[in-house]
Backbone and ligand atoms as CSV (ligand in chain L), in Angstrom:
chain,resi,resn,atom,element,x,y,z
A,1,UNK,N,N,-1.242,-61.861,-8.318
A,1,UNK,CA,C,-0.418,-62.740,-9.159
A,1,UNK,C,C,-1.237,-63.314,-10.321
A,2,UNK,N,N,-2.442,-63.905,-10.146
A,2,UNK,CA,C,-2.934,-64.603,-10.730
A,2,UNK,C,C,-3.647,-63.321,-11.869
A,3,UNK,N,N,-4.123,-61.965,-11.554
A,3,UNK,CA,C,-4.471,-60.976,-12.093
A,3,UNK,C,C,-3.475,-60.688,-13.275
A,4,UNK,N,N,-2.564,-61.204,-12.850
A,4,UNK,CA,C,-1.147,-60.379,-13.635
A,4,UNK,C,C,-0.809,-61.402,-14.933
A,5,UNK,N,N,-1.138,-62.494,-14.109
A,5,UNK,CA,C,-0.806,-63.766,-14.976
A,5,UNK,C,C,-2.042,-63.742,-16.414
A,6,UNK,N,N,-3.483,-63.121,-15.861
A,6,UNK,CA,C,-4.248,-63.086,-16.872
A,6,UNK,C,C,-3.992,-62.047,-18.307
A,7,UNK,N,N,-3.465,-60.893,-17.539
A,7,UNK,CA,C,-2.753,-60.196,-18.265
A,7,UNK,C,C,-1.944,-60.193,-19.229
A,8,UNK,N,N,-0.749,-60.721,-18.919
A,8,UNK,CA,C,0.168,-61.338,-19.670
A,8,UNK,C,C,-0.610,-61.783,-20.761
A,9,UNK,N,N,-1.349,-62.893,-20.394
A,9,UNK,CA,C,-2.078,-63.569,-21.192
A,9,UNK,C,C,-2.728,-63.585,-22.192
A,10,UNK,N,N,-3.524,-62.267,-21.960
A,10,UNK,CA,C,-4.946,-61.159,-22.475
A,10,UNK,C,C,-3.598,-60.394,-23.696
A,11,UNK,N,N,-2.510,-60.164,-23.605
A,11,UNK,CA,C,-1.686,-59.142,-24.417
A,11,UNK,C,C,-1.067,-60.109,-25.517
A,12,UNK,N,N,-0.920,-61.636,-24.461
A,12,UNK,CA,C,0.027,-62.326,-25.679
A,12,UNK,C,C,-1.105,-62.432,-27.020
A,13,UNK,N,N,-2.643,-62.966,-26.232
A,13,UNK,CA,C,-3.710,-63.197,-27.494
A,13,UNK,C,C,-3.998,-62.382,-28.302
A,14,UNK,N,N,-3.806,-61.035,-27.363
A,14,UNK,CA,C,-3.970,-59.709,-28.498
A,14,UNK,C,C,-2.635,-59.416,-29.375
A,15,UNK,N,N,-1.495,-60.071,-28.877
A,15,UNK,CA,C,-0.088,-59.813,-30.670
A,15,UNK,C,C,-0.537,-60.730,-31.069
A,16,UNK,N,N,-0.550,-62.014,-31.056
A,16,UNK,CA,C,-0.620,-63.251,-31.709
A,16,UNK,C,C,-2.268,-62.746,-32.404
A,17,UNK,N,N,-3.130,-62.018,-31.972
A,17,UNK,CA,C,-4.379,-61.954,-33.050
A,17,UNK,C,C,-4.143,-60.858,-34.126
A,18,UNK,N,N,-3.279,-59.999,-33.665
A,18,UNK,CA,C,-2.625,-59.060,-34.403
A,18,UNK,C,C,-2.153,-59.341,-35.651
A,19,UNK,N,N,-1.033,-60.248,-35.393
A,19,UNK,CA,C,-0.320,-60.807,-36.406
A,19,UNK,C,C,-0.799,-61.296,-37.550
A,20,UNK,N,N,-2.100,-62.245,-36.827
A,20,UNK,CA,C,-2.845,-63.233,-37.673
A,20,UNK,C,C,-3.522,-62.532,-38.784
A,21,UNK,N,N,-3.777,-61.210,-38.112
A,21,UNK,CA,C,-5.305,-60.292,-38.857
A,21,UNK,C,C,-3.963,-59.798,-39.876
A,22,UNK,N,N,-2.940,-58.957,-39.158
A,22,UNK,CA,C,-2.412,-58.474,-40.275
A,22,UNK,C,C,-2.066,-59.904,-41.526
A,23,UNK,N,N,-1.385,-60.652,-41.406
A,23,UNK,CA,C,-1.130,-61.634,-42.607
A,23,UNK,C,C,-2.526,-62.160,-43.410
A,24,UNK,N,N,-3.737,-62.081,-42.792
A,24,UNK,CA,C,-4.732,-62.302,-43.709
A,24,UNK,C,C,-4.683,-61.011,-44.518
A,25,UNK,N,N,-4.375,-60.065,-44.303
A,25,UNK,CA,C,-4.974,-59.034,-44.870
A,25,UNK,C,C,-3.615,-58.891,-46.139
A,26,UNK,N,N,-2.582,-59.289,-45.928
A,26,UNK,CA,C,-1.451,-59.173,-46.501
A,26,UNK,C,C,-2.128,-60.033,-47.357
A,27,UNK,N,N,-2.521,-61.255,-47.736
A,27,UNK,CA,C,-2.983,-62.163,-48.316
A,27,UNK,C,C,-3.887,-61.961,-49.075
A,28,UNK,N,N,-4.408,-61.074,-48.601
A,28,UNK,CA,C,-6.127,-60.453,-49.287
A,28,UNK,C,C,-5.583,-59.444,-50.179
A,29,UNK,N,N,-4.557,-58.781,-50.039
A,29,UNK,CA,C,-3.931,-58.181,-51.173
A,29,UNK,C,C,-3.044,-58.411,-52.033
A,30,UNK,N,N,-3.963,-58.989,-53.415
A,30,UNK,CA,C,-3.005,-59.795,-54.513
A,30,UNK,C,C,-2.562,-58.844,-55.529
A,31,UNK,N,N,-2.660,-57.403,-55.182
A,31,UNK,CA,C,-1.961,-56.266,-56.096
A,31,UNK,C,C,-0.679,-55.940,-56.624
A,32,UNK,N,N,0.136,-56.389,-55.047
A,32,UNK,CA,C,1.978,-56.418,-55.130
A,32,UNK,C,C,2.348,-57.363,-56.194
A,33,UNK,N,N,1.785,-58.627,-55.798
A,33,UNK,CA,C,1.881,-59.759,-56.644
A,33,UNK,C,C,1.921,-59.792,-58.086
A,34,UNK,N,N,1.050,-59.845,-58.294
A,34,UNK,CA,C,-0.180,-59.455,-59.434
A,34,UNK,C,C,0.961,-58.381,-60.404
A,35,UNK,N,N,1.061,-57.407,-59.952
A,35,UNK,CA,C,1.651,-56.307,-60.760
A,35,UNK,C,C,3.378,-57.099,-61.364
A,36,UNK,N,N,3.896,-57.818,-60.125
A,36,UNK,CA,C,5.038,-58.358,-60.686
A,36,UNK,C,C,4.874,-59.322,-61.551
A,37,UNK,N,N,3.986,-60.395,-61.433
A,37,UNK,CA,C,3.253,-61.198,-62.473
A,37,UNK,C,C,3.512,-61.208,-63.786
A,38,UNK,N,N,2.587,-59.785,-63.755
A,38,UNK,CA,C,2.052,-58.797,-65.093
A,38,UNK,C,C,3.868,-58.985,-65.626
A,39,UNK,N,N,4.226,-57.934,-65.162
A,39,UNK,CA,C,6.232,-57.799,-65.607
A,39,UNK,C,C,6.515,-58.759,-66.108
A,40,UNK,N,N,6.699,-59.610,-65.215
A,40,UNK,CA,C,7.084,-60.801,-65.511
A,40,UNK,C,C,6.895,-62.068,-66.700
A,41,UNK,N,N,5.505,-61.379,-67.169
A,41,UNK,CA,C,4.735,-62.121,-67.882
A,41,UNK,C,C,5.279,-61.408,-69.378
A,42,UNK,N,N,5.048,-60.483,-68.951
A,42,UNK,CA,C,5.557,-59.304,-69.956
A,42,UNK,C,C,7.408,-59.665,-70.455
A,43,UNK,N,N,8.335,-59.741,-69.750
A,43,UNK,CA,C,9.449,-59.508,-70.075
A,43,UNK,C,C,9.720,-60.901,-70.487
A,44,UNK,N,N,8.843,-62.134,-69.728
A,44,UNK,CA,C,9.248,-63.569,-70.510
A,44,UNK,C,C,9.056,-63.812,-71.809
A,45,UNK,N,N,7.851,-62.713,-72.427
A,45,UNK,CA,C,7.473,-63.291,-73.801
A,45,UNK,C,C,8.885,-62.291,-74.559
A,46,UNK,N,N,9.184,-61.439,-74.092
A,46,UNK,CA,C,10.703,-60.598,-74.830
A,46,UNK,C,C,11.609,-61.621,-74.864
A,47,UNK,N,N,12.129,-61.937,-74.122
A,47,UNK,CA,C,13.229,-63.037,-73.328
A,47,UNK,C,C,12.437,-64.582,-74.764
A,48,UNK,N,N,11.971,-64.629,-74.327
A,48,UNK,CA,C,11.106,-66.184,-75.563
A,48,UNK,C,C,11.669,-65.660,-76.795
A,49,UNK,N,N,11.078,-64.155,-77.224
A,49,UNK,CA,C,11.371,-63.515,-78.967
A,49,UNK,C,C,13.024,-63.344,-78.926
A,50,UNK,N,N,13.700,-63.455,-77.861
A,50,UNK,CA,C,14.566,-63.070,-78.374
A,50,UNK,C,C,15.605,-64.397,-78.458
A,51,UNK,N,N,15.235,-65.873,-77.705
A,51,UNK,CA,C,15.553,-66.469,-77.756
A,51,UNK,C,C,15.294,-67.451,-78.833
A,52,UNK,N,N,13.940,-67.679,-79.459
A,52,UNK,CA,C,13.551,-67.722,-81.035
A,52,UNK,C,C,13.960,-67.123,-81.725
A,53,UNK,N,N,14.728,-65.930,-81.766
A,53,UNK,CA,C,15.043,-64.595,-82.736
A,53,UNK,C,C,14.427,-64.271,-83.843
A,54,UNK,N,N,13.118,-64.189,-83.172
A,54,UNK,CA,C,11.966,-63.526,-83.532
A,54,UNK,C,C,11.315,-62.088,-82.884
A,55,UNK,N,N,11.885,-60.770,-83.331
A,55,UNK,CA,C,12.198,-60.108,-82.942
A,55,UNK,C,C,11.062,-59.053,-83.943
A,56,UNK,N,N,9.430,-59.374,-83.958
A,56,UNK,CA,C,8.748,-58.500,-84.606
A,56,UNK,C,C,8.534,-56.979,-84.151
A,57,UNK,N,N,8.930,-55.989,-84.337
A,57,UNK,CA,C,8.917,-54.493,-84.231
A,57,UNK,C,C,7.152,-54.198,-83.439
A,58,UNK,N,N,6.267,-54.618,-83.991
A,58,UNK,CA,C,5.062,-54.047,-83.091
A,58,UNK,C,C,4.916,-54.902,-82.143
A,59,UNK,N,N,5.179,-55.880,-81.876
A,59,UNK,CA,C,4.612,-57.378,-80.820
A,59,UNK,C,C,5.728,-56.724,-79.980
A,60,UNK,N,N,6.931,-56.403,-80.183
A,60,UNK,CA,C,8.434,-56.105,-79.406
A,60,UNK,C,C,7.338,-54.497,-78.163
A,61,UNK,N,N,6.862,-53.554,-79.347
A,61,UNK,CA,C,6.252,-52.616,-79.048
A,61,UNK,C,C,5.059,-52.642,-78.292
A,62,UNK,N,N,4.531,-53.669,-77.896
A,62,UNK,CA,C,3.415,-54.358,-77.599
A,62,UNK,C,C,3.816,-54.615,-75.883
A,63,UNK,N,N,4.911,-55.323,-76.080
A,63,UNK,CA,C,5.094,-55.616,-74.362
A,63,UNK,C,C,5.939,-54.570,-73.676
A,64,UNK,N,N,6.384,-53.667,-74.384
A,64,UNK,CA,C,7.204,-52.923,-73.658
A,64,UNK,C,C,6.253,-51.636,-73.233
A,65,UNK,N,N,4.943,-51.542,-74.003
A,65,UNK,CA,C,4.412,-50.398,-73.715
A,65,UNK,C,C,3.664,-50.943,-72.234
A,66,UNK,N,N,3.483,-52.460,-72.338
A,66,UNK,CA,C,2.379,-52.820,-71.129
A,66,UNK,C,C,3.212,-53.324,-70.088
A,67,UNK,N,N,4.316,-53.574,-70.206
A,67,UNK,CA,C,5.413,-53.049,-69.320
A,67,UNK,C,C,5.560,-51.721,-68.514
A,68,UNK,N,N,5.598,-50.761,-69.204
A,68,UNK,CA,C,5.895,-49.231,-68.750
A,68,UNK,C,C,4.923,-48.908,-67.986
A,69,UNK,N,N,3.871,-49.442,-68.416
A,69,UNK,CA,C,2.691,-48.931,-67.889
A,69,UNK,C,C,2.348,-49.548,-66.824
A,70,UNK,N,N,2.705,-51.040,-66.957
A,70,UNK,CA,C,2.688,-51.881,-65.167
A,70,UNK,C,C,3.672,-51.283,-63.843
A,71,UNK,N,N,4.530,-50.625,-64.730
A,71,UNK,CA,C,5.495,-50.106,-63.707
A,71,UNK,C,C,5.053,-49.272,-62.540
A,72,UNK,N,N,3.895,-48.607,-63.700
A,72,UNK,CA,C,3.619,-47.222,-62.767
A,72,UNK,C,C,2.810,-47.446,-61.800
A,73,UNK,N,N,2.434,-48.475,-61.389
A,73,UNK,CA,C,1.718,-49.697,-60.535
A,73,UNK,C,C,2.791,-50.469,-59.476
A,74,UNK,N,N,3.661,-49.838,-59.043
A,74,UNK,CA,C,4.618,-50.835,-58.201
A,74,UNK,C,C,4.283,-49.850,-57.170
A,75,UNK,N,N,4.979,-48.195,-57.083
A,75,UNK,CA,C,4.696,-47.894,-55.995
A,75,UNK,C,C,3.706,-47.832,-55.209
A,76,UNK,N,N,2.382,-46.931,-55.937
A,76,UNK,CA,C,1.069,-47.281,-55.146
A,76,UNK,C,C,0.722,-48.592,-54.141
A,77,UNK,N,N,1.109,-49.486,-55.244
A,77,UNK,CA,C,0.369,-51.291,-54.904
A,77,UNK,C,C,1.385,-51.459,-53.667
A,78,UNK,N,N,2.794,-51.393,-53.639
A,78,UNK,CA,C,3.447,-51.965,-52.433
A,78,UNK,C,C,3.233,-50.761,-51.094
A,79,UNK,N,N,3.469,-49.805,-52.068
A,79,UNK,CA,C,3.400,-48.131,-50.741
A,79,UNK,C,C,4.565,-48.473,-49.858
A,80,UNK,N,N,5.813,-48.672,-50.348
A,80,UNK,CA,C,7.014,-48.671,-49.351
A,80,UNK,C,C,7.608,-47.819,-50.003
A,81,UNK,N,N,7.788,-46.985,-49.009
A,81,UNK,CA,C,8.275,-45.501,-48.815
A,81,UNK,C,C,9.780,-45.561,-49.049
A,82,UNK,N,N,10.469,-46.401,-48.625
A,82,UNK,CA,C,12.212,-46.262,-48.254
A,82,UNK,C,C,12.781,-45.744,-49.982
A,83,UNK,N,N,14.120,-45.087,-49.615
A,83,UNK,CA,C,14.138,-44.647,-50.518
A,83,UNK,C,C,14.902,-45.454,-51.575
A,84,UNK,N,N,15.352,-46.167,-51.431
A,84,UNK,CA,C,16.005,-46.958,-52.513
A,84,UNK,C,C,15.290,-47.797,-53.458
A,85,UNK,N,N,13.960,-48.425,-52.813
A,85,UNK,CA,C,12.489,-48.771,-53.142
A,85,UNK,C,C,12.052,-47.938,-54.500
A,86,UNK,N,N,12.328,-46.386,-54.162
A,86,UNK,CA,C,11.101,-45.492,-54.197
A,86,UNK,C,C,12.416,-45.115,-55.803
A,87,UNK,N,N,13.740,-45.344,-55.557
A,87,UNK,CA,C,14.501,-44.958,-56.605
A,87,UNK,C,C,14.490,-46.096,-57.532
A,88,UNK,N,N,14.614,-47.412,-57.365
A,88,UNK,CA,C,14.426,-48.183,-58.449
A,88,UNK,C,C,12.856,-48.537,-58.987
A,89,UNK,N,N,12.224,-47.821,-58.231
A,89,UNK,CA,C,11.069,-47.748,-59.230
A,89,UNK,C,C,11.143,-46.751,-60.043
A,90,UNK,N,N,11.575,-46.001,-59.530
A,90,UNK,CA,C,11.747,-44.502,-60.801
A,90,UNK,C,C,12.011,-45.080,-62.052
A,91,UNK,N,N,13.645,-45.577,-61.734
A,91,UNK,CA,C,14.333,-45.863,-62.347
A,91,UNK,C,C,13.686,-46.863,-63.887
A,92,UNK,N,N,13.100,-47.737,-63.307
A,92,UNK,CA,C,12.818,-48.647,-63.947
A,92,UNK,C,C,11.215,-48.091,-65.328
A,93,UNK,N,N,10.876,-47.308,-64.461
A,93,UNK,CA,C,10.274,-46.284,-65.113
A,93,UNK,C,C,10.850,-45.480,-66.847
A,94,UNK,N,N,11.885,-45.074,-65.916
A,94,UNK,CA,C,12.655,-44.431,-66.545
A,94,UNK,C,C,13.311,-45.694,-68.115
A,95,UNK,N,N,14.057,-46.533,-67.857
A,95,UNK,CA,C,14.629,-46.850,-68.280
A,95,UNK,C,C,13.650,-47.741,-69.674
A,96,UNK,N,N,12.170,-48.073,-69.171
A,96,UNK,CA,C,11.080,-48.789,-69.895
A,96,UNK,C,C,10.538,-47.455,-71.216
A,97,UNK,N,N,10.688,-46.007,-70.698
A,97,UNK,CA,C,10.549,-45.272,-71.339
A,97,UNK,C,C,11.292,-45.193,-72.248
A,98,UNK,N,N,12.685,-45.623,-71.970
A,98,UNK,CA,C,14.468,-45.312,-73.107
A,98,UNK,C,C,13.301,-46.014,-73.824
A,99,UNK,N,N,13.407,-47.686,-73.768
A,99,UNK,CA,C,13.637,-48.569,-74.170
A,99,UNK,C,C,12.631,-48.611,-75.162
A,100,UNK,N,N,11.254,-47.865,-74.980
A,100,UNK,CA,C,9.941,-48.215,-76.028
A,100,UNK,C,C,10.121,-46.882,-76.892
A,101,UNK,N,N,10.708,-45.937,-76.488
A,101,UNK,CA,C,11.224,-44.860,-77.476
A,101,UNK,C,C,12.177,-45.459,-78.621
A,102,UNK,N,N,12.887,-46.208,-78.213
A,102,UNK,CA,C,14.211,-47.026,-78.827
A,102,UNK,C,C,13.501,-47.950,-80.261
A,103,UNK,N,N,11.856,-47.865,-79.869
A,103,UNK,CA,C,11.166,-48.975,-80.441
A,103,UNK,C,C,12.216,-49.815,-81.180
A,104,UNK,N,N,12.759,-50.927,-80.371
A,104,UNK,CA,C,13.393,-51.899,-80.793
A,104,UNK,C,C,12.863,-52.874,-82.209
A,105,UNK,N,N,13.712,-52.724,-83.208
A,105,UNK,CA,C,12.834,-53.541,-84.592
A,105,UNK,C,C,13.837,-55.431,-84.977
A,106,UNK,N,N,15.139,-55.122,-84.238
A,106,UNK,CA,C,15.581,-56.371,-84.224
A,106,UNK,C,C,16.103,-56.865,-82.806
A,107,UNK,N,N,16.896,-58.219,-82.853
A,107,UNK,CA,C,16.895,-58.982,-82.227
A,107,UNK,C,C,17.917,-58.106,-81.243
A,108,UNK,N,N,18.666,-57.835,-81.552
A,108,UNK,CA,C,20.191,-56.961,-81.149
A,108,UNK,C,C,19.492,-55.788,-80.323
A,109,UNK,N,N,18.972,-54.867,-81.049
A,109,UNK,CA,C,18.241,-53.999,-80.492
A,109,UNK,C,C,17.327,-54.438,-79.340
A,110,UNK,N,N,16.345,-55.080,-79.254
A,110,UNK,CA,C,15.775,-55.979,-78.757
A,110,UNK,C,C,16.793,-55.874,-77.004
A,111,UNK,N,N,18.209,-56.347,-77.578
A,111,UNK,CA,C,18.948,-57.074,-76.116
A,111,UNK,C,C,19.437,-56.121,-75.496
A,112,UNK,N,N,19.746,-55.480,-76.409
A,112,UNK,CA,C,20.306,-54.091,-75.757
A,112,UNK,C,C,19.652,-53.171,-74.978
A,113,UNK,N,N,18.160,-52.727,-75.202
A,113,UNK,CA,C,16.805,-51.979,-74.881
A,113,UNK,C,C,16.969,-52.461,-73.497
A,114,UNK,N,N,16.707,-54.118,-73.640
A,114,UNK,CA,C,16.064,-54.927,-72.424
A,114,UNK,C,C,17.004,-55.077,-70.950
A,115,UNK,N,N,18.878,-54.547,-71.820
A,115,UNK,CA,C,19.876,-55.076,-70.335
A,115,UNK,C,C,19.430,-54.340,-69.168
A,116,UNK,N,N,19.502,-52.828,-69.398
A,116,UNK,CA,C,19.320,-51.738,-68.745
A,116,UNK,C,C,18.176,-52.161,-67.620
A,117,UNK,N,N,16.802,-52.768,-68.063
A,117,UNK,CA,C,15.447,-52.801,-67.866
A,117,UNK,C,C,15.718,-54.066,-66.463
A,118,UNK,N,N,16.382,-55.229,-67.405
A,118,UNK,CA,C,17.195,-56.323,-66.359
A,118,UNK,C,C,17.541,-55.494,-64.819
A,119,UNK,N,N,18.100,-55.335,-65.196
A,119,UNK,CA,C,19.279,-54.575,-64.392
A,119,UNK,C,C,18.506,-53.918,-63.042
A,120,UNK,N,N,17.516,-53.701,-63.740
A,120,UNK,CA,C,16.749,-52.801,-62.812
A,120,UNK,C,C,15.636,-53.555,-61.585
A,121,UNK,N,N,15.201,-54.891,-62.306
A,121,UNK,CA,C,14.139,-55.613,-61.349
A,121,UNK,C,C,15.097,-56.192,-60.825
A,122,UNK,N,N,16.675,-56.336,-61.345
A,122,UNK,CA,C,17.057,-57.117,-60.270
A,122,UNK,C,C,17.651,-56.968,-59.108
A,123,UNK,N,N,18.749,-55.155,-59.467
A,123,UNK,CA,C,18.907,-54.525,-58.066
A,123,UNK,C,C,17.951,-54.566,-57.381
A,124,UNK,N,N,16.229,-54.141,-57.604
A,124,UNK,CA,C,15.318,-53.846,-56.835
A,124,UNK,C,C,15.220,-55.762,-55.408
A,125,UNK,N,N,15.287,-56.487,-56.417
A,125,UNK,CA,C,14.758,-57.590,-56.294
A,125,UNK,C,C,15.979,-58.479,-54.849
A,126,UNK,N,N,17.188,-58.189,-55.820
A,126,UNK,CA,C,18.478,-58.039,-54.198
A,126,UNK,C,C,18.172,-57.961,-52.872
A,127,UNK,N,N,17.475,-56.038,-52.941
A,127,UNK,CA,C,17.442,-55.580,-51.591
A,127,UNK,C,C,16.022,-55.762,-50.931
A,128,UNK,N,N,15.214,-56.202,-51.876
A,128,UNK,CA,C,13.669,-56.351,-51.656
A,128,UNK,C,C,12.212,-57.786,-51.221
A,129,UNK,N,N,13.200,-58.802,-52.366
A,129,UNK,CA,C,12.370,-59.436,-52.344
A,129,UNK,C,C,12.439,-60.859,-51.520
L,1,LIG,C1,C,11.100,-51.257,-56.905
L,1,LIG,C2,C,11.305,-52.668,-56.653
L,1,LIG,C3,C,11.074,-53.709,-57.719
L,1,LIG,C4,C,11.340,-53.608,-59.065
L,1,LIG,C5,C,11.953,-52.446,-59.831
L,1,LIG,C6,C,10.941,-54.875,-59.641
L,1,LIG,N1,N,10.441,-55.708,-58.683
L,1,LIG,FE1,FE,9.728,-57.610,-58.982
L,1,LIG,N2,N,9.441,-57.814,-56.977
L,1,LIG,C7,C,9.671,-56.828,-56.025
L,1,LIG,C8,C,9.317,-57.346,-54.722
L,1,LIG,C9,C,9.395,-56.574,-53.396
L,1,LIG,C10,C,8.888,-58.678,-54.917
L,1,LIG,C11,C,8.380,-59.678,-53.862
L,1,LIG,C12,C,6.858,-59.535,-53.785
L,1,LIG,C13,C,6.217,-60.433,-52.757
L,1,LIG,O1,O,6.732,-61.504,-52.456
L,1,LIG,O2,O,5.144,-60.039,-52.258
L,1,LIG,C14,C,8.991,-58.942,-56.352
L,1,LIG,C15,C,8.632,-60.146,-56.958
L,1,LIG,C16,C,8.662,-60.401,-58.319
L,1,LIG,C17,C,8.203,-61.611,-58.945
L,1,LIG,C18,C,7.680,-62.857,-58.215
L,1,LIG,C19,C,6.234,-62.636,-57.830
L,1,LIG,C20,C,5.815,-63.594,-56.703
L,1,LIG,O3,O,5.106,-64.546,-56.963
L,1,LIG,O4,O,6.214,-63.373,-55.573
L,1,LIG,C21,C,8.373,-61.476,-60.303
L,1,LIG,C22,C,8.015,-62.470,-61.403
L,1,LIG,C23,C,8.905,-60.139,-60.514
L,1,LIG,N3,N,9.073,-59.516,-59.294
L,1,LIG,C24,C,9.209,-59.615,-61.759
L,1,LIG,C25,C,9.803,-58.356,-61.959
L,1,LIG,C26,C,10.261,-57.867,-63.250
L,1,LIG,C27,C,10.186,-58.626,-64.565
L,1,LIG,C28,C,10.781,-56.626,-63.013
L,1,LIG,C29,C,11.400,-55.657,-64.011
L,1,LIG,C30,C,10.714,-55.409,-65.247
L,1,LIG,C31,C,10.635,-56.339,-61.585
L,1,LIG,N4,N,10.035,-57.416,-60.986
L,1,LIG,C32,C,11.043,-55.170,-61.005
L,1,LIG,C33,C,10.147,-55.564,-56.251
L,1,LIG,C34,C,10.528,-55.036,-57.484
């Protein structure tokens, strides 16, 4: 009994140390983060120009390229496989490419480029975050 009881015991300390190790380590990786950050950081200064309607053609060209390019940094950094994950990252890919091809030069342009792009962190963000 008392053998059994240690047992129990010995398994609960080993999930509960489990857990612990995994969430430090979750913690220790500020990449997931970090990369949405970046986006984020990125699409507020669009969202600012377009709310100043200040809508300069290379600065516009400026965040959308370091945008596109943060994108390609979501799957690696999170590595979740599922596929709906794995499609709005495409996607968003995809759609950062329209949008810096589009090289947006005004404000209009600008909103239009950016709905699509919306659209996209936020389905992801629905089923994800
Ligand atoms: C393929 C899925 C996906 C797409 C697309 C996506 N995100 Fe995210 N985002 C996430 C997930 C998952 C989290 C939660 C991360 C966490 O808490 O560790 C998140 C969190 C965030 C955060 C908060 C970061 C924090 O402190 O937790 C910001 C800001 C953000 N995303 C911005 C964006 C922007 C801007 C876009 C579009 C340009 C975007 N994201 C597109 C999956 C996505």
């Amino acid at each position: 009994m008392r053998a059994a009881l240690l047992i129990l015991l010995g398994l609960a300390i080993g999930v509960i140390g489990t857990s612990r190790v995994m969430n430090a380590l979750a913690a220790r990786n500020p990449m997931p983060k970090a990369v949405m950050h970046t986006m984020g950081y990125h699409m507020g200064e669009l969202k600012q120009a377009l709310k100043a309607q200040k809508c300069d053609a290379a600065t516009i060209q400026h965040h959308l390229l370091r945008l596109q390019s943060t994108a390609t940094d979501i799957q690696p950094t999170f590595g979740i496989a599922d596929k709906a994950f794995v499609d709005d990252a495409n996607q968003l890919q995809t759609r950062l490419q329209q949008a810096t091809v589009s090289a947006p030069a005004t404000c209009e342009a600008l909103a239009a480029a950016l709905k699509p792009v919306g659209e996209t962190c936020q389905s992801c963000h629905q089923k994800y975050r």
